[in-house]
One Martini backbone bead per residue (centre of mass of N, CA, C, O) as a GRO file, in nm:
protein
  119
    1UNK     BB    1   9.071   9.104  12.276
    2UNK     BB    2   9.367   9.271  12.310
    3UNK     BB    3   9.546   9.438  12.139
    4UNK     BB    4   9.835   9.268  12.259
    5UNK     BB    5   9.696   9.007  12.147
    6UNK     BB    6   9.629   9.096  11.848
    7UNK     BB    7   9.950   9.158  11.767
    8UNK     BB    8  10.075   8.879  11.848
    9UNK     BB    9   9.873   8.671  11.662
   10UNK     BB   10   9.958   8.869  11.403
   11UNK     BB   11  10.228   8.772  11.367
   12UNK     BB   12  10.232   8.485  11.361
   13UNK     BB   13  10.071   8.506  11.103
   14UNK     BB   14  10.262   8.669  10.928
   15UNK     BB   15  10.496   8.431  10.993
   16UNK     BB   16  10.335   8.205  10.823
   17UNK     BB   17  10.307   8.369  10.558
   18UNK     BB   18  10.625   8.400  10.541
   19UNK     BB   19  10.684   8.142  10.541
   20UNK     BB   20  10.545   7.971  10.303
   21UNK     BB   21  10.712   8.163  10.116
   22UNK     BB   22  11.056   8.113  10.210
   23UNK     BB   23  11.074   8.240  10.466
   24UNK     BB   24  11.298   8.371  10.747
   25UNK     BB   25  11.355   8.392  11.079
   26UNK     BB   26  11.577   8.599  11.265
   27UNK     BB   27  11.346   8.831  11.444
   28UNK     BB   28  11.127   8.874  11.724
   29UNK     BB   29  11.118   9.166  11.852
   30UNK     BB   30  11.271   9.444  11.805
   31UNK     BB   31  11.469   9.642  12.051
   32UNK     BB   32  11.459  10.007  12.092
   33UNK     BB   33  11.490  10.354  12.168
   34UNK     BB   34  11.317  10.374  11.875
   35UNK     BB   35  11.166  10.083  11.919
   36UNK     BB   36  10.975   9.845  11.697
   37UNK     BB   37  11.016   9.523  11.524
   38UNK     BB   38  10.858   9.239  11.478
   39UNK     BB   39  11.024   9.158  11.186
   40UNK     BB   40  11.281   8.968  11.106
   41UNK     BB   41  11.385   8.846  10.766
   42UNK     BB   42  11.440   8.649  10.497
   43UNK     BB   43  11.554   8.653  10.150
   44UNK     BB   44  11.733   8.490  10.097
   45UNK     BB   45  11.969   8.804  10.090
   46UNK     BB   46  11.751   8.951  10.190
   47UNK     BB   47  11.655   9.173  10.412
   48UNK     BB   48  11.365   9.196  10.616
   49UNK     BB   49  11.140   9.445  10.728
   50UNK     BB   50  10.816   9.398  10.954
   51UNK     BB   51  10.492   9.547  10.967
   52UNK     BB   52  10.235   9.460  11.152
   53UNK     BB   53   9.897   9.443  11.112
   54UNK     BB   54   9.594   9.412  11.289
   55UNK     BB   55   9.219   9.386  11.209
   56UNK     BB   56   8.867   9.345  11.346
   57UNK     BB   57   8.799   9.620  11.191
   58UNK     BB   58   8.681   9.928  10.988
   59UNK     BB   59   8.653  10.156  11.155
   60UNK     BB   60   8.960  10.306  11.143
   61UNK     BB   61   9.026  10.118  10.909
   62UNK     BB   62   9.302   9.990  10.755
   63UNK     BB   63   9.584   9.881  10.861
   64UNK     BB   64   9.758   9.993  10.670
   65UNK     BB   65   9.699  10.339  10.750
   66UNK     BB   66   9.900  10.315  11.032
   67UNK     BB   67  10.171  10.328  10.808
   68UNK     BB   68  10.314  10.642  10.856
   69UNK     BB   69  10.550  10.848  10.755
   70UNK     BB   70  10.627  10.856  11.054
   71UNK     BB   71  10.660  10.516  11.088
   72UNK     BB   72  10.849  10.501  10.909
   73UNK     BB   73  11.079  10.686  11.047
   74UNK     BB   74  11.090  10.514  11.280
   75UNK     BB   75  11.187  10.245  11.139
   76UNK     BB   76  11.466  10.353  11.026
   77UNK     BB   77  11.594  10.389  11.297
   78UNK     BB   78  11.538  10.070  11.376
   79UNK     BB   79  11.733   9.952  11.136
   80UNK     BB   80  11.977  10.100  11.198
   81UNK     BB   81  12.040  10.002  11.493
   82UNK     BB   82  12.027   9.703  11.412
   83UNK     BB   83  12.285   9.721  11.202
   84UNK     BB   84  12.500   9.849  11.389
   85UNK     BB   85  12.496   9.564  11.579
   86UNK     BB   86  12.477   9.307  11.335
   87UNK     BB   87  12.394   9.202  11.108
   88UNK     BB   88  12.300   8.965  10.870
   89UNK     BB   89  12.386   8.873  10.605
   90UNK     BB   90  12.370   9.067  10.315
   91UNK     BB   91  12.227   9.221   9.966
   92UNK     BB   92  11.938   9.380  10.140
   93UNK     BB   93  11.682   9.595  10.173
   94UNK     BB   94  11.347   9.581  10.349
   95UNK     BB   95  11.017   9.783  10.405
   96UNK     BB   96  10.695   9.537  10.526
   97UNK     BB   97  10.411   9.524  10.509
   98UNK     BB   98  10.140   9.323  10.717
   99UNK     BB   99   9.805   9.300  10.641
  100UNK     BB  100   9.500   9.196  10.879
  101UNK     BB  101   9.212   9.038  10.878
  102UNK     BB  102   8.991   8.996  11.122
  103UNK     BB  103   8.765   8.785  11.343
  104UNK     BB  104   8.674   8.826  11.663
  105UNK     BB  105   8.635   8.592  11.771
  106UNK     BB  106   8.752   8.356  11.608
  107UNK     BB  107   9.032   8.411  11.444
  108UNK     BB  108   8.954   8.486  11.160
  109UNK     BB  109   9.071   8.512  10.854
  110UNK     BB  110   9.029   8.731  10.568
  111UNK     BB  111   9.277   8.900  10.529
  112UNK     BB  112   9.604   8.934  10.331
  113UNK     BB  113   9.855   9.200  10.310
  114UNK     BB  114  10.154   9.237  10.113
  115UNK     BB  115  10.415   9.512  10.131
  116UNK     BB  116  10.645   9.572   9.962
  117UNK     BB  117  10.881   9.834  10.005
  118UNK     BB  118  10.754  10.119  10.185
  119UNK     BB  119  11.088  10.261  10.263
   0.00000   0.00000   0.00000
């Protein structure tokens, strides 16, 4: 499985256990000229950007590790670019890491952990 396919396969993983727990998917792969945010899901009336990572092996790090100050703050530039652009009622913004381990082979779950308002 190469990067661009365990990223995808990760962000699945993330929105299956984000809908299990009550979220709504709004979009996608949001892209613009800052970048990218995986998921943006609504809680309630919450709307929440969700960086996700997963990771096959802890030799570089936990996954959540990758979620660098310098990641902060490029998320929250696409978070503005997407708010300026129109985005759906709401009455609460937040951005949420959700950090997955998985096994090579199996692409078998072994840890979800989910960081809630990271900043």
């Amino acid at each position: 499985m190469n990067n661009k396919e365990l990223g995808r396969y990760g962000e699945s993983v993330a929105l299956r256990y984000l809908e299990d727990r009550g979220y709504q998917l709004v979009e996608r792969n949001y892209n613009c000229r800052y970048g990218e945010i995986d998921l943006i899901v609504q809680q309630g009336r919450e709307l929440v950007f969700v960086e996700v990572k997963a990771r096959t092996s802890s030799r570089f790090g936990l996954p959540e590790d990758a979620v660098t100050r310098q990641k902060i703050r490029k998320l929250r530039q696409v978070i503005a670019a997407y708010l300026q652009q129109g985005a759906p009622r709401h009455y609460g913004l937040r951005l949420d890491v959700v950090a997955i381990d998985l096994e090579l082979q199996t692409k078998r779950i072994l840890d979800i952990r989910h960081y809630q308002n990271i900043g």
